[in-house]
MARNU-969465 format. One record per residue (C-alpha): z, y, x; residue in three letters. Coordinates in steps of 0.02 Angstrom, whole numbers, plus 50000, padded with zeros to 5 digits. Layout:
# residues N
{rec {Z Y X} 'ala'} ...
//
This chain:
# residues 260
{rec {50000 50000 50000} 'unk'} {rec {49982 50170 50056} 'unk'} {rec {50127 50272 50107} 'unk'} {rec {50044 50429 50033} 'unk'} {rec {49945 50518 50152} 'unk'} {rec {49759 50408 50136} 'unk'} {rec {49737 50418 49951} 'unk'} {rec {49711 50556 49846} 'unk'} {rec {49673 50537 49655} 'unk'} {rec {49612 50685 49577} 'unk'} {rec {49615 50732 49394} 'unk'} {rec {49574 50882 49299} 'unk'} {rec {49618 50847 49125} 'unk'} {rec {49789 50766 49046} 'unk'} {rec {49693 50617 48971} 'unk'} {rec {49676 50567 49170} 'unk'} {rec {49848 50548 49209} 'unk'} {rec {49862 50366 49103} 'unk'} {rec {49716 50308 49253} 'unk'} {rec {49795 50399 49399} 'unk'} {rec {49983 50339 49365} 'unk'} {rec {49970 50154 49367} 'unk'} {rec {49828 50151 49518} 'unk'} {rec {49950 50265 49606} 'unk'} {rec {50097 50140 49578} 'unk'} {rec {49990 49994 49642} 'unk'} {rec {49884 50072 49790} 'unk'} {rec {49983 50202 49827} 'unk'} {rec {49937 50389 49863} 'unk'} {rec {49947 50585 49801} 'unk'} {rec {49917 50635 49620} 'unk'} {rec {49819 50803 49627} 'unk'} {rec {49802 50893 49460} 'unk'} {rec {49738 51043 49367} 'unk'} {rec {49866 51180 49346} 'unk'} {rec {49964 51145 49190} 'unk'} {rec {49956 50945 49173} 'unk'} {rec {50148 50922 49216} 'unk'} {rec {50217 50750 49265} 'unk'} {rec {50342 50712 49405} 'unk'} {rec {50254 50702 49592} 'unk'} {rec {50109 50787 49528} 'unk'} {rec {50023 50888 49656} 'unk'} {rec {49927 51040 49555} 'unk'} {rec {49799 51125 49590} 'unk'} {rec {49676 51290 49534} 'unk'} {rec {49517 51272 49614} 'unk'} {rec {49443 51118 49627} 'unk'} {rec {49294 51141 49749} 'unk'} {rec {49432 51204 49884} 'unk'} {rec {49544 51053 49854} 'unk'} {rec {49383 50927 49896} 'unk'} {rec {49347 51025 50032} 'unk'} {rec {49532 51022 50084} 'unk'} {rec {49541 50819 50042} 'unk'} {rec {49366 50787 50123} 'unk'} {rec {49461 50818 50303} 'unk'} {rec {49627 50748 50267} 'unk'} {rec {49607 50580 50161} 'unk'} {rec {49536 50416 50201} 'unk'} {rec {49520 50373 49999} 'unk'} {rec {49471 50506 49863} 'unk'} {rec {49492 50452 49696} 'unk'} {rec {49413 50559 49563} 'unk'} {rec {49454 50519 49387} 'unk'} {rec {49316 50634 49305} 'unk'} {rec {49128 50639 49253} 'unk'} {rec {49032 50598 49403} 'unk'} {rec {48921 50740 49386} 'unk'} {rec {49067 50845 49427} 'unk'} {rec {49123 50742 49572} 'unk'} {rec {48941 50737 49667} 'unk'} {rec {48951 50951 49635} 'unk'} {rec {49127 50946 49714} 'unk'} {rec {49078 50841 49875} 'unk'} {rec {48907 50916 49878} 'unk'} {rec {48872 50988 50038} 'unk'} {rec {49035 50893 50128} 'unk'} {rec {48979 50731 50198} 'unk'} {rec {48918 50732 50361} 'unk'} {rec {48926 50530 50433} 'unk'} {rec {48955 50380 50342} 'unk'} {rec {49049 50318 50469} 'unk'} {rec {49190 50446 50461} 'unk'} {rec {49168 50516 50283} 'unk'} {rec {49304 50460 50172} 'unk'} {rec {49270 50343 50038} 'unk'} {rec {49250 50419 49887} 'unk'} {rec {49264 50335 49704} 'unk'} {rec {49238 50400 49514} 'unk'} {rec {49327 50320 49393} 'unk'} {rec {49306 50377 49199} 'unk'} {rec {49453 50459 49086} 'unk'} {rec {49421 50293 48983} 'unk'} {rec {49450 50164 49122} 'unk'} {rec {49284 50078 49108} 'unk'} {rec {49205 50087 49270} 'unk'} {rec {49251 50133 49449} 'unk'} {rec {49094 50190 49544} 'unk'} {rec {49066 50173 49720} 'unk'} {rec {48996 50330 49757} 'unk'} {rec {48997 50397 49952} 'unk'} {rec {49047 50275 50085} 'unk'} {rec {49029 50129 50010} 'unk'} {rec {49006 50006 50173} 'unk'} {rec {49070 50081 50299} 'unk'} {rec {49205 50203 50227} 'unk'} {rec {49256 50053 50118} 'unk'} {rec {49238 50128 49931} 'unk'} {rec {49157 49972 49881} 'unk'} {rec {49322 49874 49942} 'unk'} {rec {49422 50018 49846} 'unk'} {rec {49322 50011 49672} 'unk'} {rec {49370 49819 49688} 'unk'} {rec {49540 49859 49704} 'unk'} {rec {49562 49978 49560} 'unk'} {rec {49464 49875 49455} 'unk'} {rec {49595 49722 49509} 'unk'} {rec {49723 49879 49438} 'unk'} {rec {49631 49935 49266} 'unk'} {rec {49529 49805 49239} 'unk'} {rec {49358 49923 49243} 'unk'} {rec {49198 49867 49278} 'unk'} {rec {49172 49914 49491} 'unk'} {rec {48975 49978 49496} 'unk'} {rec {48924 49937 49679} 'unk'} {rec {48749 50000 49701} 'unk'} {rec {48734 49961 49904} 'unk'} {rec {48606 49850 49931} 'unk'} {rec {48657 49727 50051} 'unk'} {rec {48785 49707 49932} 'unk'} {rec {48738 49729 49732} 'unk'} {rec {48582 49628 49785} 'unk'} {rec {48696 49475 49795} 'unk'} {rec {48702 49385 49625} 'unk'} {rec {48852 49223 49621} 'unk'} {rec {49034 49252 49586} 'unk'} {rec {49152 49099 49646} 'unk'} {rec {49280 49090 49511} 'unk'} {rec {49434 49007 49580} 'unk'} {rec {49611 48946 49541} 'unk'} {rec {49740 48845 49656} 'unk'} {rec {49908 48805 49668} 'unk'} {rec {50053 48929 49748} 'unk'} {rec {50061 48816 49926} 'unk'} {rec {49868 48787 49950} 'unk'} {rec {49821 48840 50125} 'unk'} {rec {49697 48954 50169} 'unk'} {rec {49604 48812 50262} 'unk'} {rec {49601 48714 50058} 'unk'} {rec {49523 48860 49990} 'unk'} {rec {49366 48903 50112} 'unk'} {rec {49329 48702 50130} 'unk'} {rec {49319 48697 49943} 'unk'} {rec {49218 48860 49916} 'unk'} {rec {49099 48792 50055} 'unk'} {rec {49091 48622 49961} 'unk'} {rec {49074 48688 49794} 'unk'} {rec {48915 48823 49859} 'unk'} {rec {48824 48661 49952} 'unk'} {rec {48857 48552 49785} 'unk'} {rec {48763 48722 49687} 'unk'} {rec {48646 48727 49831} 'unk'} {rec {48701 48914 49870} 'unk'} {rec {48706 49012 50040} 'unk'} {rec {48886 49100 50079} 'unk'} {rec {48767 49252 50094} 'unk'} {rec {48729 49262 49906} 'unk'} {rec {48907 49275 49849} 'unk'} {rec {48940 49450 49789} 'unk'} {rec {49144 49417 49777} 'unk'} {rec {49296 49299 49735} 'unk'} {rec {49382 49303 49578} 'unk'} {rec {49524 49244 49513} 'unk'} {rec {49681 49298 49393} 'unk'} {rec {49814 49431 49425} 'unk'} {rec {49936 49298 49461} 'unk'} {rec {49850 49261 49631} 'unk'} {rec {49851 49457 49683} 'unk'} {rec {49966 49422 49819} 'unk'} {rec {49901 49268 49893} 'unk'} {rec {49894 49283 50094} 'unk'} {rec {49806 49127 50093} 'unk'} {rec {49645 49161 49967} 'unk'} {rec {49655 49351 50049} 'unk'} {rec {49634 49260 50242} 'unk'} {rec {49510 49148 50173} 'unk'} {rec {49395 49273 50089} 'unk'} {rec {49432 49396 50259} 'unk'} {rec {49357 49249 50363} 'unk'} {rec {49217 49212 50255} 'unk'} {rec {49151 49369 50251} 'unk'} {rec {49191 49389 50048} 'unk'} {rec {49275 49533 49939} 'unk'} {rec {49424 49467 49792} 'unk'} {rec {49427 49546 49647} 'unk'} {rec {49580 49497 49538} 'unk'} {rec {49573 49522 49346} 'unk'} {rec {49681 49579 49254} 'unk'} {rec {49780 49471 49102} 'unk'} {rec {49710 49555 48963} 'unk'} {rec {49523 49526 49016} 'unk'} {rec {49542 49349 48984} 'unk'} {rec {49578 49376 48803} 'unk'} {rec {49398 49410 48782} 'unk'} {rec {49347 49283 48640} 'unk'} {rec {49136 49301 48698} 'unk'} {rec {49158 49129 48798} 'unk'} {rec {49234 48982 48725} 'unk'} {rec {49343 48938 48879} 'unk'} {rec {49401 48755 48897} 'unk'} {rec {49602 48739 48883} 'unk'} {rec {49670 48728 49047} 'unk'} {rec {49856 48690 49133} 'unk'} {rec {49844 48876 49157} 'unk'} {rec {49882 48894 48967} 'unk'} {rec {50057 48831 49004} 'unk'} {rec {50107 48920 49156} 'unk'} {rec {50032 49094 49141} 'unk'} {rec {49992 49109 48973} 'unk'} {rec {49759 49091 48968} 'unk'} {rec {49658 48942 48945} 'unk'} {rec {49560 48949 49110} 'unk'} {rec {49556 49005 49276} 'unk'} {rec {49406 48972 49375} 'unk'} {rec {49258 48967 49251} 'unk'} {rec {49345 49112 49149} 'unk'} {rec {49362 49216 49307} 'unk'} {rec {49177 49181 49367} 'unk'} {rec {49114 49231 49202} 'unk'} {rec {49227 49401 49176} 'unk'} {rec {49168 49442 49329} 'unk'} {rec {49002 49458 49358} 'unk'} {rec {48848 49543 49235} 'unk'} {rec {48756 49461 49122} 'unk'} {rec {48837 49279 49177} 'unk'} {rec {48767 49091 49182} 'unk'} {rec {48875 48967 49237} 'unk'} {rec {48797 48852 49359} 'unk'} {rec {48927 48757 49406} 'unk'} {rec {49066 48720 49287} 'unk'} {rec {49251 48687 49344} 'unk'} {rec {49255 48552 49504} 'unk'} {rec {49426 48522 49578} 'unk'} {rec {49399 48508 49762} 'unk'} {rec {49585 48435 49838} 'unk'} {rec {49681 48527 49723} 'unk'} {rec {49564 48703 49711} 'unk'} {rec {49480 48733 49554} 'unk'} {rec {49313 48796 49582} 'unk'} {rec {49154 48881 49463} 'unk'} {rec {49020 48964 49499} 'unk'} {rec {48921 49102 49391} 'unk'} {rec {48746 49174 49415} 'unk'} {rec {48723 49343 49383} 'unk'} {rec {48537 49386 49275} 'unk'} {rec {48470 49549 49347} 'unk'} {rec {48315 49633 49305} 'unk'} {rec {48155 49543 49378} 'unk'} {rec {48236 49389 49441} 'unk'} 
//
C-alpha cells in the first residue's frame, strides 16, 4: 500500500468521493478535492489545471475520478517521457470503468486500472497494444497452502491442454478471497501475467448459469475458476471448462473481438 506520497486521486464533484474513499483505503494515497466537498483528510483544491501540473512532478499514480475529456485538458501539454511520466488513470463518478490513459506500460497505469478494478469492481479499459491485443483470461481457484510452484505448473498444463501460448493471456483472475495470496501474486510475477481479483458482488451476475461449486460453502458463490474467467474478460467463450490440475482449479475464456 502506499504510505501517501505516490498516489493522488483527484475529484471535482461530491458524487466522487464514494470512488475515491474506498480506493484510498485499499491502495493508499492523497484525496485532492474541489473547494467545498468536505470529508476528513481531504486535500482541497481551487484550480485544477495548477494542481495537475503540481501532481504531474510529485506523484508516481494520478487518479482522476472525472470525465476523461477533462482529464486529457488537465495533463495536456505535461507529459514529456513515458518512461518517467506518472501513470495516469480516469475512473467515472459511476464506477464503471477505470481507463488506462498515459503510461500505461511503462509508468504502470495498466497494472493500476487492474488494481482499482480488483477495488470497485469496474471494467479496466487497456488500449496498449502489446497488451489489449491478447484475448484468454485463466480463471483460477486453489486452496489457502497451494504453492506458487502448484499454480504456474497447472496454468502451463491447462494452456498446452487448450493449445494456448503463455503470450496470449491478457491476465489471471480469480475471487477477492485470493487478494492476498503471495503465492498466485509470485506465480503470475514469474510468468510474466497481471491478476485481477473480482470483487464478491460481480459473481452475483445471473447472465451465466455457473455450476455449484465447494466455493458455495466456504465463501458464499457457486464457482471460482470458470465464473472468474468469464467476469473477466469481453464478450467471453469458454474454451476450457473447470480442470483440477493437483488441487488448482483451472478455466479458460476466449475473448470475441472485432475481426477475429
Amino acid at each position: 500500500m502506499d504510505s501517501g506520497t505516490n498516489t493522488a486521486f483527484v475529484i471535482i464533484r461530491q458524487e466522487g468521493l464514494k470512488i475515491a474513499k474506498p480506493l484510498k483505503d485499499a491502495l493508499g494515497g492523497i484525496i485532492y478535492a474541489r473547494e467545498g466537498i468536505k470529508d476528513n483528510g481531504v486535500v482541497e483544491f481551487s484550480k485544477l489545471k495548477e494542481l495537475f501540473r503540481t501532481l504531474f512532478s510529485s506523484k508516481k499514480n494520478i487518479i482522476a475520478i472525472m470525465a476523461t475529456g477533462i482529464a486529457v485538458r488537465m495533463i495536456s501539454g505535461l507529459p514529456k517521457s513515458k518512461y518517467r511520466d506518472p501513470a495516469v488513470v480516469v475512473v467515472d463518478e459511476g464506477g464503471r470503468f477505470a481507463i488506462s490513459l498515459l503510461s500505461g506500460h511503462e509508468g504502470g497505469a495498466n497494472r493500476l486500472s487492474l488494481k482499482i478494478s480488483s477495488v470497485i469492481g469496474c471494467q479496466p479499459v487497456i488500449t496498449t497494444a502489446t497488451e489489449s491485443l491478447k484475448r484468454y483470461v485463466v480463471g483460477i481457484g486453489f486452496r489457502k497452502h497451494t504453492t506458487k510452484e502448484q499454480l504456474k505448473e497447472a496454468i502451463l498444463k491447462a494452456l498446452d491442454i487448450a493449445g494456448i501460448m503463455l503470450n496470449d493471456v491478457r491476465l489471471i483472475s480469480t475471487c477477492w478471497h485470493k487478494a492476498n495470496s503471495k503465492s498466485l501474486l509470485d506465480a503470475s510475477l514469474e510468468l510474466g501475467l497481471q491478476v485481477r481479483f473480482l470483487p464478491k458482488f460481480l459473481y452475483e451476475n445471473e447472465l451465466y448459469r455457473f455450476e455449484r461449486s465447494l466455493a458455495e460453502k466456504y465463501i458464499g458463490i457457486k464457482n471460482v475458476a470458470e465464473a472468474s474467467a468469464l467476469i473477466a474478460s469481453f464478450n467471453p467463450t469458454l474454451i476450457l471448462k473447470k480442470t483440477v490440475f493437483d488441487g488448482v482449479t483451472i478455466a479458460i475464456a476466449r475473448e470475441g473481438m472485432f475481426g477475429l
